[in-house]
C-alpha positions in Angstrom: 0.0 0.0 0.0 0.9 3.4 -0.9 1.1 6.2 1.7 -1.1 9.1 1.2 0.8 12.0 1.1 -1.6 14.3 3.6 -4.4 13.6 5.7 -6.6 16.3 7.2 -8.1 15.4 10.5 -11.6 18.0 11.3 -12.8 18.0 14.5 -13.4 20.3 17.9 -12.7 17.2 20.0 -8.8 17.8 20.6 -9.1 13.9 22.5 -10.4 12.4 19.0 -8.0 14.1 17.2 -4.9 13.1 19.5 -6.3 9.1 19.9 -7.2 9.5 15.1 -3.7 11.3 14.8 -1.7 8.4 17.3 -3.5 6.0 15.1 -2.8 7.3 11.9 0.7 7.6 12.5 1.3 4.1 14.2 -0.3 2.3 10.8 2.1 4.7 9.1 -0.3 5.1 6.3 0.4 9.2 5.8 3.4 11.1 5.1 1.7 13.7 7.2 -1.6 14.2 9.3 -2.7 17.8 9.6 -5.4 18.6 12.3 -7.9 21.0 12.4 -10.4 22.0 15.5 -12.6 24.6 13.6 -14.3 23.9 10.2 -14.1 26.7 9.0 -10.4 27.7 9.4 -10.2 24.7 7.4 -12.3 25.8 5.1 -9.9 29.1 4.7 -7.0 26.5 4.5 -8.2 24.9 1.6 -9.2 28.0 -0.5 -5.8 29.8 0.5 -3.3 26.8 0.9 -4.0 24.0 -1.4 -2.1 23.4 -4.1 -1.7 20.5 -6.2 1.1 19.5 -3.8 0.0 20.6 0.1 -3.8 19.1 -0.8 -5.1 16.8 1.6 -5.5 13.0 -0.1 -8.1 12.3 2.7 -10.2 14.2 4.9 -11.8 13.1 7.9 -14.5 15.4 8.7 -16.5 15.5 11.8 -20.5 16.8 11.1 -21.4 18.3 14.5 -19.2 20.8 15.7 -20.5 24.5 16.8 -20.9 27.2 14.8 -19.4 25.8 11.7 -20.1 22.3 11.4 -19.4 19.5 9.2 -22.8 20.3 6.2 -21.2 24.2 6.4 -17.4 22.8 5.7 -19.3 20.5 2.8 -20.9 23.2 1.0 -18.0 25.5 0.9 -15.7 22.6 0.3 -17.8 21.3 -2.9 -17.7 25.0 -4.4 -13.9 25.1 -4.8 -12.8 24.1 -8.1 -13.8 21.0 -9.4 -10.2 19.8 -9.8 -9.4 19.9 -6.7 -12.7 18.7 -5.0 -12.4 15.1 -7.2 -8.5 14.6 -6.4 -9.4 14.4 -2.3 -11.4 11.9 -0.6 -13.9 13.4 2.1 -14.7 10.7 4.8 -17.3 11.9 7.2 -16.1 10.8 11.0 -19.9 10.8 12.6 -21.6 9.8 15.9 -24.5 11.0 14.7 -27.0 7.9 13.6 -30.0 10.4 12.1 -31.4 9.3 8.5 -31.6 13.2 8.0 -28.1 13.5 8.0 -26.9 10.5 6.2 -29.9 11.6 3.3 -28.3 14.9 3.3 -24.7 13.3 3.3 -25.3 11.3 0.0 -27.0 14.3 -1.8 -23.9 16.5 -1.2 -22.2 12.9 -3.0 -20.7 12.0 0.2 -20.2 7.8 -0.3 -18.4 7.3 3.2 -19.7 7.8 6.7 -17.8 5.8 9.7 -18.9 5.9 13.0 -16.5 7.2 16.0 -14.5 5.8 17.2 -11.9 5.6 14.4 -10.5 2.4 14.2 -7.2 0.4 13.2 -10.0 -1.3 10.6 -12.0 1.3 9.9 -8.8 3.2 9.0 -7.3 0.4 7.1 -10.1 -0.7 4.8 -10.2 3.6 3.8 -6.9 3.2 2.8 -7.1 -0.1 0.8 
């Protein structure tokens, strides 16, 4: 298996993102995990920062998070230019079980939802 060159890690729990980042790193899967607490900063990221090279292959985005949550980062996300929107993979990290946000998930052409907790698995079979 190839290593992605960058994964982007989106979520206000700081615990998740230190227990997905340790993970990550011990499967040795990316030559980099970047991780962001507020959706929208990453939403600034990508519009300002990503470039062919610093793009994220993955992103691992969590839906509920305050003010700015996962649907907002989707919507802004899926406006960039087309180019770079098919060369990433968006993988929304969820607790959240409600048909209404899985419905909404697949309309916005989201294929992959996993449930927290992230696991060695989970991770693997993303990657495969």
């Amino acid at each position: 298996m190839e290593k992605l060159q960058r994964i982007l890690l989106i979520d206000d729990d700081e615990v998740a993102n230190f227990l997905n980042q340790e993970l990550i790193g011990g499967l040795q899967i990316a030559h980099q995990v970047e991780v962001m607490t507020d959706a929208k900063q990453a939403l600034s990221f990508m519009k300002a920062q990503c470039t062919e090279e610093h793009c994220p292959n993955l992103i691992l985005l969590d839906l509920k998070m305050p003010v700015f949550d996962g649907f907002d980062f989707l919507n802004g996300f899926l406006a960039l230019p087309n180019i770079m929107v098919q060369q990433i993979k968006v993988v929304v990290l969820t607790t959240s079980s409600n048909p209404k946000d899985t419905q909404r998930l697949q309309q916005l052409g989201i294929e992959k939802i996993i449930n927290k907790p992230l696991t060695r698995e989970k991770m693997l079979e993303l990657v495969a």
